[in-house]
N, C-alpha and C positions, 0 to 999 in steps of 0.2 A: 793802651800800649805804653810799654816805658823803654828805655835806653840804661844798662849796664853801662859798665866802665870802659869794653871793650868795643862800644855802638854796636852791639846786635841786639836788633829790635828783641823783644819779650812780649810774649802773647801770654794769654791763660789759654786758648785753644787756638790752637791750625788746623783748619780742618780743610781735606785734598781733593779737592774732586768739586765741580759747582752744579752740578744734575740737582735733579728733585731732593734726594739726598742731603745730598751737602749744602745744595741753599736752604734747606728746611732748617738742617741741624745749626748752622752759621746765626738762621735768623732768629732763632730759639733764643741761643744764648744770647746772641748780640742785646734783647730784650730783655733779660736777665740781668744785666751790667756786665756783660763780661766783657774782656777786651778778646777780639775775633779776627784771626787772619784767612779770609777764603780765597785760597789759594787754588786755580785754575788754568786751566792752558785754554785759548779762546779757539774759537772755531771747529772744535767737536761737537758734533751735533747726531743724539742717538740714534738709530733706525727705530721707528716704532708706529702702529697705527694709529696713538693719539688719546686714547678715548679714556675719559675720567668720569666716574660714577659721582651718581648726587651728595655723598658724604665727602668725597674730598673734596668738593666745592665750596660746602658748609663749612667743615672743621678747618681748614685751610685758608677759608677767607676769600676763594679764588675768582676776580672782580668778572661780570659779563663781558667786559671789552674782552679776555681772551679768550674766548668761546667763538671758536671762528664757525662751531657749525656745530647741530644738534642730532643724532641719531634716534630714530623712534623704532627702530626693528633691525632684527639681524638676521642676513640669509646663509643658513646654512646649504652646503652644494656639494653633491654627494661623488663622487669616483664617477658614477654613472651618470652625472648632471643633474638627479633630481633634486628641484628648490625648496626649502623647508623655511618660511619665513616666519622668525617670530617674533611679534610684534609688543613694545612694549607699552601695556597698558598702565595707562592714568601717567607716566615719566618719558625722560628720555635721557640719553647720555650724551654727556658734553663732549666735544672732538677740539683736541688743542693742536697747534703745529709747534713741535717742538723748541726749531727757531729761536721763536718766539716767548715761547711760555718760561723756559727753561732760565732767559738773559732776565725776565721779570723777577723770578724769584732770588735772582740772584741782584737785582737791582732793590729788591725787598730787605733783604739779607742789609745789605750796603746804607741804605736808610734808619735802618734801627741802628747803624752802628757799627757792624764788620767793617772791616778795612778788606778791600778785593785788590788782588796781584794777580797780573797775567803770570804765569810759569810754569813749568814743566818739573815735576818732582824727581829727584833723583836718589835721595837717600836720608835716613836718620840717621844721626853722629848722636854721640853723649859727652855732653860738656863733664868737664873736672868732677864734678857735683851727681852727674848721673842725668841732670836736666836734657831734655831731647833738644835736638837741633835739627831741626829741618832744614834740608840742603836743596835748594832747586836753581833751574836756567831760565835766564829770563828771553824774552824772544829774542831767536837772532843769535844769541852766545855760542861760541861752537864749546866742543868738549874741550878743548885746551884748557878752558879759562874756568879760575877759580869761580862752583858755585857761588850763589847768596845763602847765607844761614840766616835763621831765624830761632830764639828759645823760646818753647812752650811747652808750657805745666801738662798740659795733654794735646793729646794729635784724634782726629778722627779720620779715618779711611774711609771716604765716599769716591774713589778712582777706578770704579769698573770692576767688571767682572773678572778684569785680571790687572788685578789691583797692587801695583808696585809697595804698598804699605804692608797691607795682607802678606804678602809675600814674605817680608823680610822681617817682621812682627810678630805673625800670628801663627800659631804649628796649626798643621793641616789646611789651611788655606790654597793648597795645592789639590785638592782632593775634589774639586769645584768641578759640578756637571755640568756642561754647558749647550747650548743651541746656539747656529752661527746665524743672526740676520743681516737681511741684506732687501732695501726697499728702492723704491725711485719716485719720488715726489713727482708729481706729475701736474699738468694742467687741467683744472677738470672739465669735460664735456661741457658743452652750452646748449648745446641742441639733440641732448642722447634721448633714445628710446627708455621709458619710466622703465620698461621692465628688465631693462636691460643695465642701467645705470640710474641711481636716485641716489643725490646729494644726501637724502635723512635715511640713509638704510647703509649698513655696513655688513660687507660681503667676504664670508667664512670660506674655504673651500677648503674639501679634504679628500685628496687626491695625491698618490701614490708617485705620478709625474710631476708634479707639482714640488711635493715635499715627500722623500718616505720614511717620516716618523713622524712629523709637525704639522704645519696646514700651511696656507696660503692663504693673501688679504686684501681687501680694496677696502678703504677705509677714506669716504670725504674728508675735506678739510673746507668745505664753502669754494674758495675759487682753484683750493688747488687739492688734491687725495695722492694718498699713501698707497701705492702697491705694492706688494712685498712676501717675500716668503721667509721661513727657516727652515733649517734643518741641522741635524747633529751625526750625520753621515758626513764621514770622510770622502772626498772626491768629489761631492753631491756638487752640481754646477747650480749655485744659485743664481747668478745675473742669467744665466738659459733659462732658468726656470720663471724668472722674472719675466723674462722678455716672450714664452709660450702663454702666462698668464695674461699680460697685456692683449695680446694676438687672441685669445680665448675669448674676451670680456670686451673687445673692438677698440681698444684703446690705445693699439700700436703706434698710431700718429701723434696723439696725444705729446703736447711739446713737454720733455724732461726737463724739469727745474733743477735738481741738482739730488744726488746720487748717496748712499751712506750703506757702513755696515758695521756690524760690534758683534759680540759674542753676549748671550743672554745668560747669566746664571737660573737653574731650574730647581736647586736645591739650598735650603741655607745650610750655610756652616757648622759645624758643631761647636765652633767655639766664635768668640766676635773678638775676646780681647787678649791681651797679651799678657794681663795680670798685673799692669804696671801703669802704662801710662797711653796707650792705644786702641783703643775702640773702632772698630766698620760698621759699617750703615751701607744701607742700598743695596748696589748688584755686588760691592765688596763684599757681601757679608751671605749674598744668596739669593739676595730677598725677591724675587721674581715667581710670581705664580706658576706651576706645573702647567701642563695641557693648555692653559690661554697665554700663556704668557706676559700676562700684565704685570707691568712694575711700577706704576707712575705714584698709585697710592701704596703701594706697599714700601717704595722708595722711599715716599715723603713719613712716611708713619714711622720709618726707623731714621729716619733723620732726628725727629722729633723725642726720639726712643733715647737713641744715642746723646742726645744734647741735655734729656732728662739725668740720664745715669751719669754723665759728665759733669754734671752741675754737684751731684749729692758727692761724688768722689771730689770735687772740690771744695768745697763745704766741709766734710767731713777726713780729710786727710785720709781718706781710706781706699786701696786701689777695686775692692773687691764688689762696690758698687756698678763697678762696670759691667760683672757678668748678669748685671742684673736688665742689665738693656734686653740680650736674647731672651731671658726667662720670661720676662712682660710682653715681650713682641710673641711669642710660639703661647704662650697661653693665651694672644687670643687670636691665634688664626693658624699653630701647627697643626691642628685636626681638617682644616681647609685646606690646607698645601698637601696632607697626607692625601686625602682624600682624591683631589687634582691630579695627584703623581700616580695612581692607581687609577684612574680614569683614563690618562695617560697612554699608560704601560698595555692596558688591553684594547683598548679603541684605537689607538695609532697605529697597530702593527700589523695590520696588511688593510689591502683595497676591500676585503669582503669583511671585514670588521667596523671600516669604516662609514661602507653604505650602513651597515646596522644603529651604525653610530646615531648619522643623520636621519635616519627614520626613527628614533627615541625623540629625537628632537621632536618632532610634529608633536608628540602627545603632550595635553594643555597641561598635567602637574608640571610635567618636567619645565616646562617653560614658565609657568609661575613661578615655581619655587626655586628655580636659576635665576631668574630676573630679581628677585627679590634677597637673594641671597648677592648676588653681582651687587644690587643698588647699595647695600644696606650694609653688607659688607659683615655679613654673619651667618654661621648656618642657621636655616628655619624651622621651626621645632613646631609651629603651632599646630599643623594639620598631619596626625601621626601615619592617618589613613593612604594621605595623598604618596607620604614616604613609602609606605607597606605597597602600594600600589606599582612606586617607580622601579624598586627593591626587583618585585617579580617581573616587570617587565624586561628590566636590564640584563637578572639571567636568564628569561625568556629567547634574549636575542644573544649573550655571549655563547649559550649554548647553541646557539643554530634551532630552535624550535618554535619563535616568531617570524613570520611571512614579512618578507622585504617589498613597501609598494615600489612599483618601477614610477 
């Protein structure tokens, strides 16, 4: 960082938002030499059920201390109650609590280097020169009172899926599909029935009361689990639906630690930058898995995206490296999100799609070659058969001419 004539600090990047995102991208560069301002508002904390696969562990660095609990199997649970548990062989998925996991990477970020500001974003100005100036409130300011500025060479948007950068930055950014959640951390059972609740098993439900276009979730965290639903219907009462789920799964009593909701992005953007000096990452930008809805590694990998293309556009004087952040990220996972989003669009949309859903599940390719596709974080190409197999069964059942076990 350095000081101009006028004392407005000067960064090479701000970047807005401190999620998986924007601590990833912050701590990129910050490692890089660059000088880093991540800039935050404290005390948002996402709805989610937690659960990070074996490569963002790896590629990430991400230490055993936040691994508050291990999942070995997922239940899937049908409209009609039937349990479909699939179990993961030879691994397991890591379960973080957001919390937690979230103030690390952002304490990661801060260690290599970024400089971290509480604050609330409010707007980009452009100095004399064209240079951005970041405008934000620091806690506590009302509106009256003159923002703080900041200039920097580049800005990254990692501030949600409705993301005030996106917004005023980037054309189409309005066009963003979204899912509303809405979870309740909970205390987890001590003395539950194994079949009824297990701390290593995370629990899928797709049911029409529940959610009707998305699922519902009980996801551990060791001493304390995630229950929660979405959905993208308007009206749709999530905290009822939360609170029929608890009551469904006996965990009505269960002491509430503390409560959250956001809107998920289910689609990326067509565009990520502004041609200029502005780059998104994260749920800014879309980056959220279809039909699961996972973002943690998807968040962190355009963090990483975004602070690569950042780096060559600073390097190279040239704005046009930017659009190369999306190009890198959708060559290697838009055929997984297409894919997801069309999985989606036919299995979510009604209760007798969804039993069908759940009963694919039980059959062993289909669960090998999702587990292995989820771990690994790629699709699976080796076993063509076991594809040709999953192919016919799936229209087997969209068509109504595979038998639903009760």
């Amino acid at each position: 960082m350095v000081t101009d004539d006028t004392h407005t600090d000067t960064f090479d990047v701000v970047v807005v938002g401190g999620g998986p995102a924007g601590a990833t991208a912050a701590h990129t560069l910050a490692k890089k030499g660059r000088s880093v301002l991540l800039l935050d508002k404290a005390g948002r904390i996402k709805p989610c059920g937690g659960a990070i696969p074996p490569r963002l562990i790896k590629d990430f660095a991400i230490p055993e201390s936040l691994i508050v609990a291990r999942a070995d199997t997922a239940r899937m649970v049908s409209p009609k109650g039937r349990c479909v548990d699939m179990p993961i062989n030879g691994g397991t998925v890591g379960m973080v609590d957001r919390e937690y996991f979230d103030e690390w990477l952002r304490e990661r970020a801060r260690h290599a280097g970024a400089e971290r500001r509480d604050g609330l974003f409010d707007r980009i100005e452009r100095d004399a020169d064209g240079t951005a100036l970041i405008c934000y409130r620091e806690p506590g300011a009302s509106r009256s009172e003159p923002p703080v500025k900041v200039r920097t060479r580049m800005v990254i948007g990692a501030d949600g899926a409705k993301s005030r950068v996106a917004e005023q930055e980037v054309q189409g950014a309005d066009e963003k599909h979204c899912v509303f959640a809405y979870h309740e951390i909970i205390r987890s059972p001590q003395a539950a029935d194994p079949d009824a609740f297990d701390g290593a098993r995370c629990e899928i439900r797709y049911d029409g009361k529940l959610s009707p276009d998305f699922y519902a979730w009980i996801f551990p965290h060791g001493d304390t689990t995630s229950v929660g639903v979405g959905s993208a219907q308007k009206g749709f009462s999530l905290r009822g639906a939360v609170s029929a789920l608890r009551g469904n799964a006996n965990l009505e009593d269960a002491e509430t630690i503390r409560t959250e909701g956001a809107p998920i992005p289910l689609k990326p953007l067509k565009r990520w930058d502004n041609g200029r000096d502005v780059l998104l990452a994260g749920d800014a930008a879309g980056c959220v898995a279809p039909a699961s809805g996972e973002g943690i590694y998807y968040a962190m990998l355009g963090g990483e995206v975004a602070a690569d293309a950042v780096e060559e556009a600073l390097v190279t004087g040239k704005a046009k490296a930017l659009s190369r952040a999306r190009k890198r990220y959708m060559s290697e996972h838009g055929k997984v999100f297409f894919i997801l989003r069309i999985m989606q669009h036919f299995w979510y949309r009604n209760d007798k799609r969804r039993e069908r859903f759940v009963n694919i599940c039980d059959d062993p390719d289909v669960q090998r070659l999702t587990w292995e596709a989820y771990m690994n974080k790629r699709l699976v190409r080796a076993n063509p058969m076991a594809h040709l197999r999953i192919m016919i069964k799936d229209t087997a059942h969209l068509l109504g001419f595979a038998p639903v076990r009760s």
